[in-house]
C-alpha positions as MATLAB code, in Angstrom:
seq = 'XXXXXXXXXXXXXXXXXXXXXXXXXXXXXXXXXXXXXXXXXXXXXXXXXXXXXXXXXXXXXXXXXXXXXXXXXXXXXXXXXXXXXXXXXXXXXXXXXXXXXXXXXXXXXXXXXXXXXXXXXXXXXXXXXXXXXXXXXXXXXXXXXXXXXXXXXXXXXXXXXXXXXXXXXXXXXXXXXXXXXXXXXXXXXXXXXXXXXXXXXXXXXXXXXXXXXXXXXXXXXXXXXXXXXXXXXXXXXXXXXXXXXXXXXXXXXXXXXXXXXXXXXXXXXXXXXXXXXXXXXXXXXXXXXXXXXXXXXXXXXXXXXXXXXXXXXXXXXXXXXXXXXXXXXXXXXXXXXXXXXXXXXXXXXXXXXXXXXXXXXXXXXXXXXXXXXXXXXXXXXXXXXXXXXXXXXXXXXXXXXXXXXXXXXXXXXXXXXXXXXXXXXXXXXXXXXXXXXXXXXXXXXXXXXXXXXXXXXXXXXXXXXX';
ca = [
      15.457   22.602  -27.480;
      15.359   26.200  -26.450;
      16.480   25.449  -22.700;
      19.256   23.375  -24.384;
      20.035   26.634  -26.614;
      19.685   28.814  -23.236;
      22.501   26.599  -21.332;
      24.464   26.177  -24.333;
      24.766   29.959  -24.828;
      25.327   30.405  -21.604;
      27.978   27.966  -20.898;
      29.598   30.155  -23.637;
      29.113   33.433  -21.926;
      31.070   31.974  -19.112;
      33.801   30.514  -20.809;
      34.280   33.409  -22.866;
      34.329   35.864  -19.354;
      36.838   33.314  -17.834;
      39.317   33.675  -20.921;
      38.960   37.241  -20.876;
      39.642   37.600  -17.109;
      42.467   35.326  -17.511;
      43.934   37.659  -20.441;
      43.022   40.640  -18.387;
      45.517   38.911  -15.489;
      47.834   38.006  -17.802;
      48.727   41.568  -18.833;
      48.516   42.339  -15.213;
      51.336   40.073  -14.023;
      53.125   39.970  -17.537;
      53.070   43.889  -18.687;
      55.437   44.695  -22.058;
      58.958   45.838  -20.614;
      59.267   49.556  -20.634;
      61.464   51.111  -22.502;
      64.299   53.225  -20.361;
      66.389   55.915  -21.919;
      69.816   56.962  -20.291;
      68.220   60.330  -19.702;
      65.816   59.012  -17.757;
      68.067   56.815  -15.853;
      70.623   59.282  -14.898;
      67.584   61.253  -13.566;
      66.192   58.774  -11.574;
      69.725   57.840   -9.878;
      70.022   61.921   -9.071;
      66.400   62.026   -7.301;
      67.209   58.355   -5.415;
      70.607   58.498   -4.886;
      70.702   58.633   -0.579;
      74.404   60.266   -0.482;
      73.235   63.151   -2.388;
      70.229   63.502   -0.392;
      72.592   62.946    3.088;
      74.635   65.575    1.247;
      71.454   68.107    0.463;
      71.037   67.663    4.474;
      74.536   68.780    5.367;
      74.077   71.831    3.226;
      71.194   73.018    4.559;
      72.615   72.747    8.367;
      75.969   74.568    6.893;
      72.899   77.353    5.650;
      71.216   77.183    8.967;
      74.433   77.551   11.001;
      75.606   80.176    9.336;
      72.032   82.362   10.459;
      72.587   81.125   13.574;
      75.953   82.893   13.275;
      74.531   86.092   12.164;
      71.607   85.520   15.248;
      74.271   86.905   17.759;
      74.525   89.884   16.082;
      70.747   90.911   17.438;
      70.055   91.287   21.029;
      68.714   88.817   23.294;
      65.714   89.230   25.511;
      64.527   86.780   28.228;
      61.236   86.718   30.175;
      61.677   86.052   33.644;
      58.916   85.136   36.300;
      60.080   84.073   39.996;
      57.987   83.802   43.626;
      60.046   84.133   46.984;
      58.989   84.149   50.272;
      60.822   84.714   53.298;
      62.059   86.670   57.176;
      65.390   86.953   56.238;
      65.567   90.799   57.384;
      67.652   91.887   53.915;
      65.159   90.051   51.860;
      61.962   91.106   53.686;
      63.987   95.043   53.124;
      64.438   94.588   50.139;
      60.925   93.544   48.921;
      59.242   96.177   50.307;
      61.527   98.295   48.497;
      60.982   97.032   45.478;
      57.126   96.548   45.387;
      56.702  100.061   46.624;
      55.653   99.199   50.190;
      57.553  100.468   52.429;
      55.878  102.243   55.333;
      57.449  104.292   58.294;
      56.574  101.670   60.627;
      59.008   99.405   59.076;
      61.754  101.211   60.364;
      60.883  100.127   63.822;
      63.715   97.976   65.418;
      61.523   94.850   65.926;
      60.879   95.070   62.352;
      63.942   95.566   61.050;
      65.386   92.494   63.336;
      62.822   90.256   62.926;
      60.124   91.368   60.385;
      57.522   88.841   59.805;
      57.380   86.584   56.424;
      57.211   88.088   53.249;
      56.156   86.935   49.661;
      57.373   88.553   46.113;
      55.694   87.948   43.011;
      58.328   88.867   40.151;
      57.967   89.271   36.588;
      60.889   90.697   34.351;
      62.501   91.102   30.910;
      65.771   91.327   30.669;
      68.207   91.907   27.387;
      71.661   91.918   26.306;
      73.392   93.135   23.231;
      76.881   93.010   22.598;
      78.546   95.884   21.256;
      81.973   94.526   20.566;
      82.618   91.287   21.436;
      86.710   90.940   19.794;
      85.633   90.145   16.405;
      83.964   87.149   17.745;
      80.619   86.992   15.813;
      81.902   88.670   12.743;
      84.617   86.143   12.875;
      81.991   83.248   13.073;
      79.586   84.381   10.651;
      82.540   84.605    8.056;
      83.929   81.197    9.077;
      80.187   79.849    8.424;
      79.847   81.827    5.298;
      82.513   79.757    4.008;
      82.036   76.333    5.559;
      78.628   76.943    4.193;
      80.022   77.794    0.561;
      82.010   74.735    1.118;
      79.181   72.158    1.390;
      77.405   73.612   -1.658;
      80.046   72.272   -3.446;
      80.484   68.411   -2.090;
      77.051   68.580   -3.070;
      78.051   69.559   -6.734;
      80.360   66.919   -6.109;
      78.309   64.080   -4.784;
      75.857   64.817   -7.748;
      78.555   64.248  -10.210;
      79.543   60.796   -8.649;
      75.263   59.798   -9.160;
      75.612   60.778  -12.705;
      79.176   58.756  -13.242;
      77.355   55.842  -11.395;
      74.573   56.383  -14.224;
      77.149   56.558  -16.933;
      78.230   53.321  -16.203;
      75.585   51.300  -14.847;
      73.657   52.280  -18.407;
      76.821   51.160  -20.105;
      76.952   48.434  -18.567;
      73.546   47.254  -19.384;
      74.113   48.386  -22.851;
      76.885   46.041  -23.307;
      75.822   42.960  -21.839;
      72.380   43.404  -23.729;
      74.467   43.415  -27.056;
      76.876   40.714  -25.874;
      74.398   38.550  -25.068;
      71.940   39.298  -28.419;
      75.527   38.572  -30.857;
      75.864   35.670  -29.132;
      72.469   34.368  -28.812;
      73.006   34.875  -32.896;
      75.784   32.773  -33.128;
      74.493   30.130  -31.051;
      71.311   30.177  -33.351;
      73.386   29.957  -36.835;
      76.121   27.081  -35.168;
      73.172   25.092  -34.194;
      71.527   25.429  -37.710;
      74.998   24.476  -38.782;
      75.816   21.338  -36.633;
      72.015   20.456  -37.330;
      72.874   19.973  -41.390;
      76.105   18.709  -40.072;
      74.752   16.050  -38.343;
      72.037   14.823  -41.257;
      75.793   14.435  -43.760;
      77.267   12.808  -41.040;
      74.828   10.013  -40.972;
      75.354    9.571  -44.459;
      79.318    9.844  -44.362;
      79.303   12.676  -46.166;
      81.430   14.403  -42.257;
      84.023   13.261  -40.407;
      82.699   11.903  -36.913;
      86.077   13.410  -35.110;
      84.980   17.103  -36.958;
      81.228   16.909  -36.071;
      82.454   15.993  -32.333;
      84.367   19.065  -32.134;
      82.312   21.050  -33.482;
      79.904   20.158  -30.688;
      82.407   20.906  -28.025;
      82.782   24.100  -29.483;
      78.832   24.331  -29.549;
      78.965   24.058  -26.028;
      81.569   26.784  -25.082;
      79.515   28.959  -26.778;
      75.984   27.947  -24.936;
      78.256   28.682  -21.788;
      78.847   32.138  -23.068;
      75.069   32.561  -23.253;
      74.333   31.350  -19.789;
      77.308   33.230  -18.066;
      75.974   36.327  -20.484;
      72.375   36.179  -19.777;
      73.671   35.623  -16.005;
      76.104   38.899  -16.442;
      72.764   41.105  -18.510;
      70.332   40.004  -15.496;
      72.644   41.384  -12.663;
      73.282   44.874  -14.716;
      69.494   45.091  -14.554;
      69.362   44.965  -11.057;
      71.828   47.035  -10.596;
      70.254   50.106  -12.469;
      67.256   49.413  -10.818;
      68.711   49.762   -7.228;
      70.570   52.755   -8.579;
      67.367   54.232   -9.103;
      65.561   52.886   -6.337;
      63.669   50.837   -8.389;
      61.999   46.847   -7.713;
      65.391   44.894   -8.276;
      63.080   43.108  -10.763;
      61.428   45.416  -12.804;
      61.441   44.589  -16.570;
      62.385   47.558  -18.931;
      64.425   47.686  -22.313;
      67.168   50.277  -22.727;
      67.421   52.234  -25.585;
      70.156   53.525  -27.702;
      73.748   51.834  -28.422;
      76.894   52.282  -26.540;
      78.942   55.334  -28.674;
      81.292   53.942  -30.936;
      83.118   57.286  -30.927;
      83.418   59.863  -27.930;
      86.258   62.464  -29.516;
      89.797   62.869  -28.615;
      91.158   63.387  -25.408;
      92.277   66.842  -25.358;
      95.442   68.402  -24.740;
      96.307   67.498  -21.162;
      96.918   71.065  -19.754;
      93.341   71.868  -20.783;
      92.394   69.248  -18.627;
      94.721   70.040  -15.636;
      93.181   73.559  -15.864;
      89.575   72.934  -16.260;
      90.065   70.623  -12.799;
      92.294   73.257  -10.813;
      89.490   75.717  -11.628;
      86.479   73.611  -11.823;
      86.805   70.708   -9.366;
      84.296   70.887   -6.523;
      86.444   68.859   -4.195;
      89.226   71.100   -4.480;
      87.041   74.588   -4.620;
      85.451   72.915   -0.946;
      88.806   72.574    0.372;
      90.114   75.861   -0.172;
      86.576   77.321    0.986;
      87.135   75.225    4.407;
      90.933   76.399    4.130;
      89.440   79.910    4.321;
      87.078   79.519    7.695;
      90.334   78.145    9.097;
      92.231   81.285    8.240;
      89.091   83.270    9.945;
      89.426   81.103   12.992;
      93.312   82.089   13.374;
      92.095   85.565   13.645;
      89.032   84.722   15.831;
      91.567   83.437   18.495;
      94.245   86.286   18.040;
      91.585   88.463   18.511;
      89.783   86.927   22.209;
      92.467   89.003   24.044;
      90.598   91.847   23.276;
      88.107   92.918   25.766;
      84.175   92.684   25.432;
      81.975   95.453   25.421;
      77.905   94.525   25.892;
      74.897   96.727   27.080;
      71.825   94.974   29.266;
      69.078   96.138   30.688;
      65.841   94.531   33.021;
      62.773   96.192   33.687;
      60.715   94.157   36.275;
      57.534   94.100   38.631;
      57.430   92.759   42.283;
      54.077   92.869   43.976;
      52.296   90.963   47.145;
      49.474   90.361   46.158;
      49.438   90.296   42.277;
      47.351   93.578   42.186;
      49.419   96.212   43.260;
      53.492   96.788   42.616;
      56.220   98.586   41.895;
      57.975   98.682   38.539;
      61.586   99.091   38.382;
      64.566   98.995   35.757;
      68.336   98.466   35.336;
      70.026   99.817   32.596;
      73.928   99.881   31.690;
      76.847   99.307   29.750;
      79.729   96.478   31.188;
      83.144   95.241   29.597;
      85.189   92.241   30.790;
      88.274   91.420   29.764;
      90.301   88.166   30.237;
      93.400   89.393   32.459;
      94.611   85.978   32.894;
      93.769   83.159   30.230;
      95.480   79.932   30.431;
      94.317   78.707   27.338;
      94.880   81.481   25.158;
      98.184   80.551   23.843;
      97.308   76.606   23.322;
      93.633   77.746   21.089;
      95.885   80.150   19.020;
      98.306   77.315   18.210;
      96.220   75.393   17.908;
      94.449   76.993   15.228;
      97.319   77.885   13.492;
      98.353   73.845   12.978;
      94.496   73.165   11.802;
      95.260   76.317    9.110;
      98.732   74.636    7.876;
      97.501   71.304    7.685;
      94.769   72.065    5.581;
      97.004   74.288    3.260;
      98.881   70.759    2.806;
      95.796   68.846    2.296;
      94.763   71.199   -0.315;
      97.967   71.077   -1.762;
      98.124   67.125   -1.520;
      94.432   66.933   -3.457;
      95.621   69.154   -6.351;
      98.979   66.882   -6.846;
      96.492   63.672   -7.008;
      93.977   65.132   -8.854;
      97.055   65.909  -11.583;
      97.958   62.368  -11.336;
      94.489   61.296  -11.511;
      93.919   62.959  -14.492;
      97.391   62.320  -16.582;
      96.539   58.178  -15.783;
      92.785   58.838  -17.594;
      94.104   61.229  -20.436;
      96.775   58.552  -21.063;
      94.301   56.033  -20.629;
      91.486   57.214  -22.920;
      94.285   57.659  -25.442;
      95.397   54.198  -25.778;
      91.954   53.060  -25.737;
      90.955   55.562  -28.469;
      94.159   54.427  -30.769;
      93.051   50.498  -29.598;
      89.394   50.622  -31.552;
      90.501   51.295  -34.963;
      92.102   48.351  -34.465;
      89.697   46.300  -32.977;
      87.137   47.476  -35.608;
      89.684   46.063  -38.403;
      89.507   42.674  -36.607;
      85.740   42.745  -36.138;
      85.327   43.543  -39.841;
      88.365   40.915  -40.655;
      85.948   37.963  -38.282;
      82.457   38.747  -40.277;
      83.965   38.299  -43.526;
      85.656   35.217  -42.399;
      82.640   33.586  -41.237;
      81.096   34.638  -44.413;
      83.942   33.288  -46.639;
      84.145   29.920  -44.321;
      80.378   29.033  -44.842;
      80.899   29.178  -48.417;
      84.007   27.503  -48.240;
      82.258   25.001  -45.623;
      79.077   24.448  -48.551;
      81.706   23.488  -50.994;
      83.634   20.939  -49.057;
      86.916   22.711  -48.613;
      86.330   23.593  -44.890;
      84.940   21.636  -41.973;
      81.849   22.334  -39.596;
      84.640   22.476  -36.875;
      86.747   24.728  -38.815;
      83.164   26.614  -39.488;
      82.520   26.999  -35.641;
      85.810   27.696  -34.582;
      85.238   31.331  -37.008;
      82.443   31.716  -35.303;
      83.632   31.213  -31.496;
      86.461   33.924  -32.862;
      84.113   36.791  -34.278;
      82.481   35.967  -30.938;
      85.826   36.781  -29.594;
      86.505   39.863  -31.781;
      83.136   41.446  -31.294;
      83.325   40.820  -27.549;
      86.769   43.138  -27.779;
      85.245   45.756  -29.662;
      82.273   46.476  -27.583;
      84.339   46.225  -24.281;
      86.792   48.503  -25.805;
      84.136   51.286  -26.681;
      82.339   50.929  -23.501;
      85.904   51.511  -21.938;
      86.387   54.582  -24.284;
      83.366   55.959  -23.326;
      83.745   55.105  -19.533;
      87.167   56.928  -19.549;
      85.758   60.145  -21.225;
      83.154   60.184  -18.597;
      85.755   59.464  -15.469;
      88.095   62.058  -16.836;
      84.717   64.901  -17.261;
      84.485   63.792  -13.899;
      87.991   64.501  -12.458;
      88.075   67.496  -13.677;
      84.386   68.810  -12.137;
      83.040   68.700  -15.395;
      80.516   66.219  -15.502;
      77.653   68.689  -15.289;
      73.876   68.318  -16.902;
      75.515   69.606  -20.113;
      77.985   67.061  -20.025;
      75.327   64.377  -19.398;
      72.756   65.731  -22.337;
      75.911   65.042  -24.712;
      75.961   61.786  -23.499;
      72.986   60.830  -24.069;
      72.754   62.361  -27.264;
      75.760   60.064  -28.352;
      73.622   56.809  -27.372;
      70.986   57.935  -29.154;
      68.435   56.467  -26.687;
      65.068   57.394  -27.591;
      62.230   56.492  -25.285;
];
């Protein structure tokens, strides 16, 4: 009896390990879905999003070129280090000269004529420094100053398209998570409803023809929550490749999409905020302004170059002994006859006018752009207050019909059919206030104003806690 006791308790012991590493696995490969907040989101998208990060790259090389720029300004030293060997009379001369060897015996005819081999060790460092160069380098480094400037700003830019991608991708989700939970609702009470439906029709007490239709409409509605649940699924993965998250990892967003974002604005505020604000338009006019430098870097490479140098070297024979030497002077060149002169000066000149058109061109669409969202967030703002009145007008109906449906004045098709429309009318509404809050995003975007600030409103408007 006590072995019997011993196995039977340990049997236990196993099963009950078993079960617990199975739970244990379980909540491994099944974890609770997180819960994501659109702060957190919009975050995530700014540290993933590869543009911005390209752009980061091409700001730092505008930094870097613009020190390399300013590098000219310093003088420029090279180490040199030769060995020569040789008869040729000049060269054998010349060495000797130079590493301090030269004896009155070389002046002997024989060795002047025909002096035997001769090697030269050499070591040397030699510098340059310009000391007017035609406005040249001060040209450059003001031309990189603003091209530098310049790229700051597409970055500004390129952040503000992560956080409109944000914006809407966390919308997005938003709205087909409450799409699909109203409809999942109404599929829930119809099929309660066609259930009771279906126990009166067996005793007469429905119409077959109603109870059929009813059914049909049953089934348009089980569509909605496949194509829905379809639709909420690929939001999900979108966000997560936003973010540069798995493509399926499980998290529940918090907050509601706004049901009220504020009016518009006057649209001159708007036009102003962009013509001052816009990063686009600031780059333009930054690279509009290296152009304008360039023009007077070319006007000015008539000019002639000034530049001192200098070398101090060693020669020696035998790597012991030598002489020591130096050059030191000052030297200007000047272009007397440059082909290409003319053609790089009008040249430049085009580059500067076509730009000034460009810049021109981008502040005419960027008015355009912003007129079409003013206009557009208006008639979406006027649109809810009427799309609310229907959405109130479709949940009293289905209220009054199932009362009316109870009593025997109303059908279960005529019930279903109010419920396929408040599908319908709460469908609108959400689309319309994602839309609303979509086009107050795009237009803080258009006009460079869709900064951290503009975000932390945002998200304070969805009220997403995590």
């Amino acid at each position: 009896m006590l072995k019997q006791k011993i196995t039977l308790l340990g049997l236990a012991a196993v099963l009950a390990f078993t079960q617990l590493q199975a739970a244990g696995w379980a909540e491994e490969t099944s974890p609770p879905a997180a819960s994501l907040n659109f702060k957190e989101a919009y975050q995530k998208i700014l540290a993933y999003y590869p543009r911005l990060k390209s752009q980061k790259a091409r700001a730092e090389e505008a930094v870097a070129e613009k020190f390399e720029a300013y590098a000219a300004l310093f003088p420029k030293v090279e180490g040199l280090s030769s060995v020569t060997t040789g008869d040729d009379p000049v060269y054998v001369f010349g060495s000797h000269l130079r590493q301090e060897k030269f004896a009155d015996g070389n002046f002997a005819l024989s060795s002047l004529n025909s002096p035997r081999h001769r090697t030269n060790f050499s070591f040397a460092l030699q510098g340059e420094m310009p000391l007017f160069n035609a406005f040249q380098t001060i040209s450059r480094i003001r031309s990189a100053r603003f091209l530098s400037k310049a790229e700051a700003r597409w970055e500004t830019l390129t952040a503000m398209e992560a956080s409109l991608l944000s914006v809407e991708g966390y919308l997005k989700g938003l709205l087909a998570r409450d799409n699909l939970r109203r409809v999942r609702e109404v599929e829930d009470a119809a099929q309660k409803d066609l259930r009771q439906a279906d126990e009166l029709k067996d005793k007469g007490m429905v119409l077959g023809a109603d109870f059929y239709a009813a059914k049909m409409v049953l089934a348009e509605i089980r569509q909605m929550n496949i194509s829905l649940a379809a639709g909420e699924k690929t939001s999900r993965i979108l966000l997560n490749i936003l973010m540069g998250a798995p493509a399926e990892w499980n998290y529940s967003l918090s907050g509601d999409i706004p049901e009220n974002s504020g009016e518009s604005g006057p649209l001159q505020d708007w036009l102003r905020a962009a013509h001052e604000t816009r990063p686009d338009l600031a780059a333009l006019e930054l690279k509009a302004e290296a152009l304008r430098v360039e023009v007077f870097r070319e006007k000015m490479s008539a000019l002639p170059r000034v530049g001192a140098f200098g070398t101090v070297s060693e020669d020696s024979h035998d790597l012991r002994t030598g002489g020591e030497n130096f050059i030191m002077g000052v030297k200007s060149t000047v272009n007397v006859l440059d082909a290409g002169y003319w053609a790089r000066r009008k040249k430049a000149r085009a580059a500067y006018k076509a730009i000034l058109e460009d810049v021109q061109a981008l502040k005419d669409q960027v008015s355009k752009d912003i007129a079409q969202a003013v206009n557009g967030l208006e008639a979406v703002t006027a649109n809810i207050p009427v799309a609310e009145e229907g959405y109130q007008a479709a949940g009293e109906a289905v209220k009054q019909t199932e009362v009316l449906y109870r009593e025997g004045k109303k059908s279960i098709a005529d019930l279903l059919e109010i419920r396929r429309a408040f599908l319908s009318a709460a469908f609108k509404r959400n689309e319309l206030l994602f839309q609303q809050e979509m086009a107050r995003a795009n237009l803080l975007f258009l006009s460079g104003r869709l900064d951290e600030k503009a975000l932390d409103e945002i998200d304070l408007r969805i009220g997403g806690e995590a």
